[in-house]
C-alpha positions, 0 to 999 in steps of 0.5 A: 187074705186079699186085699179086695173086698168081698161082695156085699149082699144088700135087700132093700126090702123096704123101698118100694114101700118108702118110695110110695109114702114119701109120694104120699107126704109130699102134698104136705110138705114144704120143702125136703131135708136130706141128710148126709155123712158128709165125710161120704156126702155121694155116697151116703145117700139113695140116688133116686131121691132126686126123681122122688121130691120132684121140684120140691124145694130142697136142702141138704145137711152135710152131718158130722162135718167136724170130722170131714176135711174142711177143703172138700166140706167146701167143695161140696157146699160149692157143688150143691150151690152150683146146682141150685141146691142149698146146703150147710155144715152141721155136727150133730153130736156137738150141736153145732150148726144145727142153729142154721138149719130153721132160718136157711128154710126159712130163707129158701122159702122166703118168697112162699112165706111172704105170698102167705103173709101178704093172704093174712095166713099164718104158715107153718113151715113143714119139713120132710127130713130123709135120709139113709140109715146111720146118717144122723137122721134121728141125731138131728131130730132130737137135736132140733126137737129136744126129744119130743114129738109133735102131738097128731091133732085133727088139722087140715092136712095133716095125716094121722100116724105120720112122725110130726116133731114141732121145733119151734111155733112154726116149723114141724119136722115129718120123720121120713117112715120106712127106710131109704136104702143106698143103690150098691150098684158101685161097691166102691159105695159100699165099702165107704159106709162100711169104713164109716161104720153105717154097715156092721163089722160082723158081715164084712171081714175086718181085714179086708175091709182096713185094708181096702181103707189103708189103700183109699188113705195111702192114696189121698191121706198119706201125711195123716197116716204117717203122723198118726202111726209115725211111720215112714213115707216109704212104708205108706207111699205106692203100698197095698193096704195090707202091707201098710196094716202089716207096718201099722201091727208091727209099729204098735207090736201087735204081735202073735206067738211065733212073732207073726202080726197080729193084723186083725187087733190092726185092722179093729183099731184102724177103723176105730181110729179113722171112725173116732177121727184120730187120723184126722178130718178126712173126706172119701167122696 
């Protein structure tokens, strides 16, 4: 076994058709929500999504927050700022933060709103939520929903068949139709959502993958691998990725018959760990 990762063979079969009703939505939409995993906030996300809203108004939801590293939750909020792009933290799986996403909208299109205000017009804001799969884009629906869908009514602008979810009296969320795929130009990308878990197990080889992880780890998170599987610096520091799973197996005696190390049950637990954050808040990208 290497300590490389094999090419990933991805078909975003549904782009052109997402590219062309995203197109399509925009007329009815105020601003666009991309959420990201913001434990890989680069490369959890479809890159032409920037060509597509065009000059949109735009907010991005750094989802799952909690489990991301605080310094660098930081240091992407900065990033977005710095390009004129509002962002916020959120958790979905714990709620928290969502409670910011209504007034941030609301507050980016504060200028919007008081035009239709001062015209004695009662607007409704109107979000296109996007995002690639296994980002919380449903999560943060629900969330904001509380599971129900907005009923299609024969209004101006509004087209039949689209996801409308009603979170307040005047705010209405249009769920993105198709799926956005992520460019695996880069298979650094790749193998970070395979890491998260947004691309499945069973069509990469777990070792490889847990290794090429332990690296990434060694590398920039070595204190959190030392203190999660009390080894020492020595067996972490300037180590592949499969000599410290080898460490790993041995230290938590995940032994074959024969004695030899069992680094497959290794790897399956190193990823549940590092999935479930018992290797503490780490960030990728």
């Amino acid at each position: 076994m290497s300590d490389g990762m094999q090419t990933i063979q991805w078909f975003p079969g549904h782009m052109t058709k997402t590219r062309r009703k995203i197109a399509e939505n925009l007329k009815l939409i105020d601003i666009v929500a991309e959420i990201v995993d913001a434990r890989i906030p680069q490369s959890s996300r479809n890159p032409d999504i920037d060509a597509l809203v065009l000059n949109k108004p735009r907010i991005i939801i750094l989802n799952k927050s909690d489990i991301a590293d605080p310094q660098k939750n930081r240091i992407w909020l900065d990033y977005y700022k710095k390009q004129g792009i509002t962002a916020i933290l959120v958790d979905c799986k714990s709620g928290k933060g969502v409670n910011l996403f209504v007034p941030t909208v609301k507050s980016i299109l504060k200028d919007q709103l008081e035009r239709a205000s001062h015209k004695g017009l009662n607007k409704s804001v109107r979000v296109m939520i996007v995002g690639i799969p296994n980002v919380g884009k449903s999560s943060f629906i629900n969330r904001l929903s509380g599971g129900k869908k907005a009923k299609v009514e024969d209004r101006p602008g509004v087209t039949m068949g689209n996801q409308w979810f009603s979170i307040s009296k005047d705010v209405e969320l249009l769920d993105t139709p198709g799926i956005l795929w992520p460019k695996f130009d880069d298979m650094l990308v790749a193998e970070k959502l395979a890491f998260t878990g947004a691309i499945k197990d069973n069509v990469l080889d777990v070792e490889q993958l847990a290794a090429r992880l332990l690296t990434c780890l060694a590398a920039d998170y070595a204190k959190n691998l030392v203190k999660r599987y009390k080894l020492e610096n020595s067996c972490v520091v300037g180590k592949s990725g499969l000599e410290v799973l080898e460490v790993i197996a041995k230290k938590r005696g995940m032994l074959l018959s024969g004695g030899k190390v069992d680094t497959e049950r290794a790897a399956i637990m190193v990823l549940d760990e590092f999935r479930a954050a018992k290797l503490g808040r780490i960030t990728l990208d």
